[in-house]
C-alpha positions, 0 to 999 in steps of 0.5 A: 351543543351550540350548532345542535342549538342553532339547528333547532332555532332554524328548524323552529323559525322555519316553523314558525314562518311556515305556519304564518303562510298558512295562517295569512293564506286567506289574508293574501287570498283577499288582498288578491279578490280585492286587487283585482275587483278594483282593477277590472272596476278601474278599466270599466270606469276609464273606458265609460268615461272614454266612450262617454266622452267620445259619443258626447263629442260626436253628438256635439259635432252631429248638432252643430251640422243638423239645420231641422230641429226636428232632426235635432230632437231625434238625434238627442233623443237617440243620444240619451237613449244610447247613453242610459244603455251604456250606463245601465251595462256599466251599472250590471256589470260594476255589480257583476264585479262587487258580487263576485268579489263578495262571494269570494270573501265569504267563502273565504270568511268561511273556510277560515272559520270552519278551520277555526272552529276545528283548530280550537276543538282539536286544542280542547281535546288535546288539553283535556287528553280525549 
């Protein structure tokens, strides 16, 4: 009687455990979008900044050689130019990151509530006996 007694435990703890997985699946799918949109917006950031860093000090050197301040003033120019694309690539492409992460959380805000909504229909037709 004990060992049949200890086999349910088992078997219902098993239960139990499995339908945690189940229920925190979309928790975990989550985390994961969130994790992984941090990192590819973390490499975006670091390797701007390294660019950044690296054309600021070319620019710098480019100046400090150049005798014509006409000369001077296109290279500056051009300095920006080149700058404000990188930042508005960084920009696009830092939403392009936040967008897809968004998608994913609907859709699984969605599933989750449509799995929901059916879970607590089927426990009314259950309790009710239809």
């Amino acid at each position: 009687m004990l060992q049949r007694t200890n086999t349910l435990e088992r078997l219902m703890y098993q239960d139990i455990v499995e339908n945690m997985k189940t229920q925190m699946k979309p928790v975990m799918d989550l985390a994961e979008t969130n994790k992984s949109t941090l990192e590819a917006l973390a490499t975006l950031q670091k390797n701007t900044m390294h660019e950044v860093m690296k054309t600021g000090m070319d620019q710098f050197q480019a100046l400090a050689q150049c005798k014509d301040p006409k000369v001077a003033m296109e290279l500056q120019a051009n300095f920006y130019k080149e700058l404000s694309a990188k930042m508005t690539s960084t920009t696009e492409q830092s939403i392009a990151a936040m967008t897809t992460a968004k998608d994913a959380f609907t859709a699984a805000i969605d599933v989750a509530a449509k799995k929901t909504v059916a879970d607590v229909e089927t426990a009314v037709k259950k309790a009710s006996g239809k």
